[in-house]
Structure formats: structure tokens, C-alpha cells
C-alpha positions in Angstrom: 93.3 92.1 111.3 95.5 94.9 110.1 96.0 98.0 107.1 96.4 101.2 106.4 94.4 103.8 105.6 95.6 107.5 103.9 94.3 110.5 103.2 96.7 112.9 101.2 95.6 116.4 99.9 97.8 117.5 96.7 98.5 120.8 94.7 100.3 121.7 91.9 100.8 124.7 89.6 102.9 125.3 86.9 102.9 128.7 85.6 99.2 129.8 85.3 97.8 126.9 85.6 97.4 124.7 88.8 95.2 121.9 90.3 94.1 120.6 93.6 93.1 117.0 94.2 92.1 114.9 97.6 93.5 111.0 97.3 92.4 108.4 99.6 93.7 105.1 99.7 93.1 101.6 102.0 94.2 98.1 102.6 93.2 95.6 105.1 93.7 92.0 105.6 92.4 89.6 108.3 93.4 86.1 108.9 96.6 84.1 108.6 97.5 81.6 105.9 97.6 78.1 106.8 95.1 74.4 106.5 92.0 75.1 107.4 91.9 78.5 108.1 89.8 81.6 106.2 91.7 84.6 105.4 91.3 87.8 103.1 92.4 91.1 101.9 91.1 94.3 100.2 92.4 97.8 98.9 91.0 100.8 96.8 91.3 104.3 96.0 88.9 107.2 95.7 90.7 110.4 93.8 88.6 113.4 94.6 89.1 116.5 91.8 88.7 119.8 94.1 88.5 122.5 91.5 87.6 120.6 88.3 90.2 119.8 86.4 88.8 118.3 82.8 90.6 115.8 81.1 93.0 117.0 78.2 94.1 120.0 80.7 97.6 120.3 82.0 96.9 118.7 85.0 94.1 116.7 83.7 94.4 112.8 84.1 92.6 109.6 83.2 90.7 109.9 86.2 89.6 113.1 85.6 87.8 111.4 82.1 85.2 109.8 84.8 84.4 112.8 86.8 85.0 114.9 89.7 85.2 111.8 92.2 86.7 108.3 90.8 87.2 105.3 93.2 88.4 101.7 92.3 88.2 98.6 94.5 91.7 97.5 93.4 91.5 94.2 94.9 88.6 92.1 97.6 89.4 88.4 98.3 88.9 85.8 100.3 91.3 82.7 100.8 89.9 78.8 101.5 92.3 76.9 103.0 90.7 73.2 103.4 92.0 71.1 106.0 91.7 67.8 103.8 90.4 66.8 100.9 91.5 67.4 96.6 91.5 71.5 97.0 94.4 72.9 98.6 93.4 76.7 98.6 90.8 78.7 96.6 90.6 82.3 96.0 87.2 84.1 95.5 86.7 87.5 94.7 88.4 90.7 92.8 92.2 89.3 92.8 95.3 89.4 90.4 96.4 86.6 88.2 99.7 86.1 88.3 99.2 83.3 84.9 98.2 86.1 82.8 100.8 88.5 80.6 100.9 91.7 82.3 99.2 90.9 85.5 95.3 91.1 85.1 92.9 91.9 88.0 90.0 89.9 87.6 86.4 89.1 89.3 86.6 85.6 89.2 88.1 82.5 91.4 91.3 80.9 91.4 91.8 76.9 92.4 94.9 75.2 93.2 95.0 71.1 93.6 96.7 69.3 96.6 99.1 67.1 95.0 98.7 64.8 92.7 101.9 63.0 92.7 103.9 62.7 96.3 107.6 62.6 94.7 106.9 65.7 92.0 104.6 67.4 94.6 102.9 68.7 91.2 99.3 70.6 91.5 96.9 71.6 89.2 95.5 75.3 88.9 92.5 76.4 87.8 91.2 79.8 87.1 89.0 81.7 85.5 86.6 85.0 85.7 85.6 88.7 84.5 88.8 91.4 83.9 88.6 94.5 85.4 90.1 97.2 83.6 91.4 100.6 85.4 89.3 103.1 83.6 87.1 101.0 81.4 83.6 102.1 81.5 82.1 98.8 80.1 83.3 94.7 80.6 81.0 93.6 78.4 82.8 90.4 76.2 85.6 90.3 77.9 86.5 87.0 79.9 89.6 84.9 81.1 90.0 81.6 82.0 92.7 78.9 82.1 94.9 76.6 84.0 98.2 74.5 84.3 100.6 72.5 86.6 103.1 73.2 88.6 105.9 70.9 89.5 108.4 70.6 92.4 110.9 67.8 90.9 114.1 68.3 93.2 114.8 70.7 96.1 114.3 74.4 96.1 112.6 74.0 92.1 109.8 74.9 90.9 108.5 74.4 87.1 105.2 75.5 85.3 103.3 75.6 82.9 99.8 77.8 82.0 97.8 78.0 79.4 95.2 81.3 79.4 92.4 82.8 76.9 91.9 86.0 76.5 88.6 87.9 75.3 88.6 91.6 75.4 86.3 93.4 74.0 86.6 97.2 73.8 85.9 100.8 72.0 89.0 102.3 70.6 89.4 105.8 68.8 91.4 104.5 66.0 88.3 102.4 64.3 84.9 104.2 63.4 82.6 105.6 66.0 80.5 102.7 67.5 82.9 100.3 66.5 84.1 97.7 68.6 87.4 96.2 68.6 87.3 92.1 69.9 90.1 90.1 70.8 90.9 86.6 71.8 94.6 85.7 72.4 95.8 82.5 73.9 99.0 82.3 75.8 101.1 79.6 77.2 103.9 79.8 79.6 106.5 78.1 80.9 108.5 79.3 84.4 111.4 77.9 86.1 112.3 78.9 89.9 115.7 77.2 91.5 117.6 77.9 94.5 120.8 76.7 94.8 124.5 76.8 96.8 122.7 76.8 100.3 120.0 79.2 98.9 122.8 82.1 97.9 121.7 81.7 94.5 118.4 82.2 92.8 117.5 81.6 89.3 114.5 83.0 87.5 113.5 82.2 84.2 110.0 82.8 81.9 108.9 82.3 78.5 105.8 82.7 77.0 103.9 82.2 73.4 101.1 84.1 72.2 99.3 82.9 69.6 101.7 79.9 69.3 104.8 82.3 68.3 107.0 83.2 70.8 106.5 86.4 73.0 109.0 86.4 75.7 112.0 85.6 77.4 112.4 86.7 81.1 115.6 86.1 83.2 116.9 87.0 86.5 119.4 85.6 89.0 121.2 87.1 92.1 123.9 85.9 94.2 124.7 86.5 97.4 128.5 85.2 98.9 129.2 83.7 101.4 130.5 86.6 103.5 126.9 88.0 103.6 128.6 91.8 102.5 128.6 91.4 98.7 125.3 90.8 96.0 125.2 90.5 92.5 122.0 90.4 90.9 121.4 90.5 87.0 117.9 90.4 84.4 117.7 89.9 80.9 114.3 90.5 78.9 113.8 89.8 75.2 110.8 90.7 73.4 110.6 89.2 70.1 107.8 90.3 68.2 105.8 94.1 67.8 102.9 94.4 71.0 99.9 95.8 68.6 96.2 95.4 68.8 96.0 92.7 71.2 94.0 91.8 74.0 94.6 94.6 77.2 96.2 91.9 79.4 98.8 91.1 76.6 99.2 94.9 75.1 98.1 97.0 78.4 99.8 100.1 76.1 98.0 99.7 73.0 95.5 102.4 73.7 98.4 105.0 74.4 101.1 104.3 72.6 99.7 102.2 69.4 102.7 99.3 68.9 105.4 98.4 71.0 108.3 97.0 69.1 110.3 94.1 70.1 113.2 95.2 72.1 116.1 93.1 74.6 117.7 95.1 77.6 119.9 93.5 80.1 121.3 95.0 83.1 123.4 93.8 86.3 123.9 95.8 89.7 127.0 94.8 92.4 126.5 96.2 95.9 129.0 96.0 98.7 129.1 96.7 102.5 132.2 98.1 103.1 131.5 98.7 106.7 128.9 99.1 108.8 128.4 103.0 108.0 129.7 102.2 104.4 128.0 100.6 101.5 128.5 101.0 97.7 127.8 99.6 94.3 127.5 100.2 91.0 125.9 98.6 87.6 124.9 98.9 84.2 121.8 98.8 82.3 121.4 98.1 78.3 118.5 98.2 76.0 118.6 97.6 72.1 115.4 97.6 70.1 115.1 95.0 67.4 113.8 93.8 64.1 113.2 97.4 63.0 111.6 98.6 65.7 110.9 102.2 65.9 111.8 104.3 69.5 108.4 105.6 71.0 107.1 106.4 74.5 108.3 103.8 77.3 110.6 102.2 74.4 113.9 103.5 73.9 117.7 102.1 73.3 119.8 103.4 76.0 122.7 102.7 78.3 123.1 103.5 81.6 125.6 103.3 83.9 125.8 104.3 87.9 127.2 104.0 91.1 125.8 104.8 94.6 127.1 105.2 97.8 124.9 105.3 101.0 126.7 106.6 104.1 124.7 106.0 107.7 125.4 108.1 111.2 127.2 110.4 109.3 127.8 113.1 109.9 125.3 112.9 112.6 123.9 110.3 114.3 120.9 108.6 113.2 121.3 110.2 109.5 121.6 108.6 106.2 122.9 109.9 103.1 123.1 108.3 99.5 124.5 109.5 96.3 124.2 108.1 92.5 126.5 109.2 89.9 124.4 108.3 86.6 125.9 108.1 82.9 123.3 108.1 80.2 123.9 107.4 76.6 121.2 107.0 74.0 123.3 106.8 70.8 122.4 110.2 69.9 123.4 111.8 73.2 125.4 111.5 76.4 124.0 113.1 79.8 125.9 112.8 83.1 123.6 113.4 86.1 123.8 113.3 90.1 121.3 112.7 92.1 121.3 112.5 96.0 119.4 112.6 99.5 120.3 113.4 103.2 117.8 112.2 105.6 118.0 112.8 109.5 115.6 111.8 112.4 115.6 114.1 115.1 114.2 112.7 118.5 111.7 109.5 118.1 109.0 111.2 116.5 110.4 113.5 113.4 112.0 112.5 110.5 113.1 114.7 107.5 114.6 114.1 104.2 116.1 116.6 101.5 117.2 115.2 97.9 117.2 115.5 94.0 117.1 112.9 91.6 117.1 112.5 87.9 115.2 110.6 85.5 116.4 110.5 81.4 112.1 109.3 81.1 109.7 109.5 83.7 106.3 108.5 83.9 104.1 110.7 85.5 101.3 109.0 87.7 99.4 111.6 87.8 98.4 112.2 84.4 99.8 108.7 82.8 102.3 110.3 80.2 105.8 110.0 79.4 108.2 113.0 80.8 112.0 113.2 79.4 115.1 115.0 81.5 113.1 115.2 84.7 115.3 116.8 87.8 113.1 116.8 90.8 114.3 118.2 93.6 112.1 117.7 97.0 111.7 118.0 100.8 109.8 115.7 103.1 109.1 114.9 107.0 107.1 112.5 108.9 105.9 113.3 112.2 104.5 110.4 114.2 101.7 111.7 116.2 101.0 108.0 117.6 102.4 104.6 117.3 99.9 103.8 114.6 99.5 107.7 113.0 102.1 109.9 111.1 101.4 113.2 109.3 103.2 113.5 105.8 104.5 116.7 104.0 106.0 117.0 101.2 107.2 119.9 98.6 108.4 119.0 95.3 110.0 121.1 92.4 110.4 119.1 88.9 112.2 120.6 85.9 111.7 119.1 82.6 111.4 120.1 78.4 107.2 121.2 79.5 108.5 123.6 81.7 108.5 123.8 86.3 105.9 122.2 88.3 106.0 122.5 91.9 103.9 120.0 94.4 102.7 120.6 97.4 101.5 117.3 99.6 100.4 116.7 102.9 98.2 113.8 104.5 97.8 111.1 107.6 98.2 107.7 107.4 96.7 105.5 109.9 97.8 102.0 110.2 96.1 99.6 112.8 
């Protein structure tokens, strides 16, 4: 058995105004994987609002909508791992479907076939069971279920294919008071896994239909040569039609943001060890909305291009510092930022870290909203009382068009 358990208390202010929350989070896990052997995990939160903070405030987030004091059991399963037989694991309890657009936690169980076919080494998977929604008071009509096959047809592959249904039903503020909305989407996709030249290379490749018309295109693929001191990795996404009023699990932004327009972004990253105290790299990232799409929150066209250096036991021993030039250019508007840190551990115990980054849009995760030209600059340490306990501090400063907000954190985490 092992996991982690935090407490972190957190204050922020930003002119008048300021807040002051307790956070506690946990995961533990027992068992190994493996035939014929039982194993689990579990993990939660419980946010704790110290001076209350109400929902629509400055500081005020979704949780603060539920109350003072909001916990979520974020995931509690248990793994079946027969020895013999048709089944060749089962999963029982609050999990995560992978199957499912946008990764869905759901109460429910999750079946995957021993194999059918020897040569193909293809299983069937079955799944199906009540969503759980982060801040959704009531589950009433909602449901998933679904299933597919998966294939292993030569070495190092992996195809499949998954069908799921979708029912959500929910309240939202832009239909009449006591209204319902009710959805039911279906979704199939298709994935593609292969490792190739001696397991260098991997390709990754999705695509998925909603409501029979197409939905998405997901690729990545990395590469690493031979010499084991040079990477390249690269993604490509393509959304082809608008997100709207959909199911959660197929538009989780809906409720914020309204649509979601169809948009493709590409990007690819080079990194190089130059030495052993040396490495560098640099890459570029592209997005370009489409079909008329309109820019919004967490959808804009933008390039972006950087490069980052990372320099270790210099100029001191056990110290680490790394740089990133960034070059930002949203049609409209070019910025050029820097962003940096310099961490040192001094003895076996302490370890501190200084830095400032920069964000063109950041999400904040406190109170769930978009935040443009953030510079944050920060300070941290970690002082390990134990071999299983460290106290955490931390002090940040962020800049952005709202104004200065400085954050004060400090906690323990425990692992055992």
C-alpha cells in the first residue's frame, strides 16, 4: 500500500480584496497488477472556504457555489484480475473512461475479454455506468454505456474501435427556469498505437464521429535517435465541426463558454543534450480556427515559437537553471517574453527555487476563468522534515489586464 496525503493553506489579496482557503488532497493505492491478484486506488479533495468567499466575488470559485466546505471523491476502484477463465480484468467503482470524448469519471464497471483470437490477440471491452460531474448537484438522466475491440495485429500495434452513448441531462441558464436540457450523443472511435525502429518511434493517431459526422482528428509521434541525446516529438489536432449544446462528456465547456468552433493547431518541439550540464531545444506551435469560427475563451489563432535552455551544477553545484525565450504572434499582435528559474538544494534536506514565467492565456484553477498576459513571478522551498514528510512554501506575484494578485501558500505533504 502507498499515497499521499496534503494539506496546503492558501491566501490571496489583490488590492482590497483577499481570500483564505484550506485544500486537502489524497491518493492511495494497494495491490500490484498482475493474474489473479486484487488491486485498487482512490483520491479526493475537500476545499475548505475560511472567511467566506461567495461565488461571483473576486476570489470566488465554482466551489465556493456549493458552500463553505466542498469535497469530491475524484476516483475509488477496485481491479479483478482472474487467473483463468473469459474475463481478463474488471474495474468496479468511481473510475475514468478513457472510450469517452473528454475523459468522463463515471460510477459504473469496466470489462475487458481475454482474447478471443490467439494471432490478433483482439479483446472485447465492455463498460457502462452513472457520470459524475465536478460540480453538478443532481445525476439524474444521465448514463453511459458502451463497448468495442481492440486488436494487436503485428508487433508493438495496437488498433480500436469504441462505440459510446451518452445521456446527460442537466439545468442550464440559457433555457427558462425549471427547464431541463437532455442530451444523447453517440460516438465512435477509432485509435491506432505503433512502435517502430527498435521502439525509437511512436505513432499516435485518433479519430472520432459524433453523431455519425466527423469530430476529430488526433496525431502525435516522437522520435528519439539513435545516439539517445536528440528527440523530436510533434501533434496535430483538427476539430472539424462547432462544440455546442452537447452532452458534458462531448462539450465539457458548453456551460462556460457557449460554442467552441472548429479549429487545427499543430506544433513540434526538438530537444538536445549538448552535454551532460547542457541541454537545449526549441519548437513551434500553430493554431488556425476554421469554417468561420469566432475566437472566444480557450480558442484562439496564435503562433508561438520558443527555445529553452536548462543548465545543471552551474554555477553551483547541485543547481539547475532554465530559460525560455517565447515569440507570440496572434495576427493582431506580436509579444516577446522570457521566462526563467534558478533552483538550488542546499544540504539534503532544503531545496529552493526562484523564477518568472509568462503565459499569453492562462487558466486560473482557482476560480475556472480565462486570464490573458499573465507574468507570474514566484518563490518556493521544500524542507524535508522526514523521508516521507516535506513542508511546502510558496509566494507568488501575478500581473495581468485585472490587475496584481499575490499568493501566499504553505502546507505538508505526507507520502507513505
Amino acid at each position: 500500500m502507498r499515497g499521499l496525503a496534503e494539506m496546503r493553506f492558501s491566501w490571496r489579496a489583490d488590492g482590497g480584496q483577499h481570500d483564505s482557503d484550506l485544500r486537502e488532497r489524497f491518493w492511495i493505492s494497494f495491490g500490484e497488477g498482475g493474474k489473479g491478484r486484487v488491486s485498487g486506488y482512490a483520491a479526493g479533495f475537500l476545499t475548505h472556504d475560511l472567511d467566506g468567499t461567495a461565488y461571483g466575488d473576486r476570489f470566488g470559485g465554482l466551489a465556493d457555489a456549493r458552500g463553505r466546505t466542498y469535497g469530491q471523491l475524484s476516483a475509488a476502484y477496485i481491479d479483478l484480475r482472474p487467473e483463468s477463465g473469459p474475463l481478463d480484468a474488471a474495474r468496479v467503482g468511481r473510475q475514468w473512461f478513457e472510450e469517452v470524448p473528454e475523459l468522463v469519471r463515471v460510477d459504473g464497471v469496466r470489462l475487458e475479454s481475454a482474447a478471443l483470437t490467439a494471432g490478433l490477440d483482439t479483446r472485447m471491452i465492455l463498460f457502462a455506468g452513472i457520470p459524475d460531474h465536478l460540480y453538478e448537484s443532481s445525476r439524474r438522466g444521465d448514463r453511459v454505456y458502451g463497448g468495442g475491440l481492440t486488436a494487436r495485429p503485428w508487433r508493438d500495434a495496437r488498433l480500436a474501435a469504441v462505440f459510446a452513448r451518452i445521456h446527460d441531462t442537466y439545468q442550464s441558464r440559457y433555457v427558462g427556469a425549471g427547464e431541463r436540457v437532455s442530451r444523447r450523443d453517440d460516438c465512435l472511435r477509432f485509435s491506432y498505437r505503433q512502435l517502430l525502429l527498435d521502439r525509437r518511434f511512436l505513432w499516435w493517431s485518433e479519430y472520432a464521429l459524433l453523431e455519425n459526422e466527423p469530430r476529430e482528428l488526433r496525431l502525435r509521434a516522437s522520435y528519439d535517435l539513435p545516439s539517445g541525446k536528440t528527440s523530436v516529438s510533434g501533434h496535430f489536432t483538427w476539430v472539424f465541426s462547432r462544440l455546442d449544446a452537447l452532452s458534458t462528456e462531448c462539450d465539457p465547456y458548453y456551460s462556460v463558454l457557449r460554442s467552441l468552433y472548429p479549429y487545427r493547431e499543430a506544433g513540434v518541439l526538438v530537444r538536445h543534450d549538448c552535454a551532460d550540464w547542457l541541454d537545449v531545444g526549441g519548437g513551434v506551435s500553430v493554431r488556425r480556427l476554421v469554417n468561420g469560427g469566432r475566437v472566444g475563451p480557450y480558442n484562439h489563432e496564435f503562433e508561438r515559437y520558443y527555445v529553452t535552455a536548462a543548465l545543471r551544477e552551474l554555477p553551483l553545484p547541485t543547481s539547475e537553471f532554465v530559460a525560455t525565450a517565447n515569440c507570440y504572434d496572434t495576427g493582431s499582435d506580436r509579444t516577446w517574453a522570457v521566462e526563467g528559474s534558478y533552483a538550488q538544494r542546499l544540504g539534503a534536506s532544503l531545496r529552493c527555487e526562484i523564477g518568472s514565467g509568462y503565459s499569453l492565456w492562462k487558466e486560473d484553477r482557482y476560480d475556472h476563468r480565462e486570464r490573458a498576459d499573465v507574468r507570474t513571478f514566484f518563490l518556493r522551498a521544500a524542507y524535508a522534515v522526514a523521508k516521507a514528510a516535506t513542508l511546502e512554501a510558496e509566494y507568488m506575484l501575478q500581473r495581468d489586464e485585472e490587475g496584481t494578485t499575490h499568493r501566499v501558500e504553505a502546507g505538508v505533504k505526507v507520502r507513505f
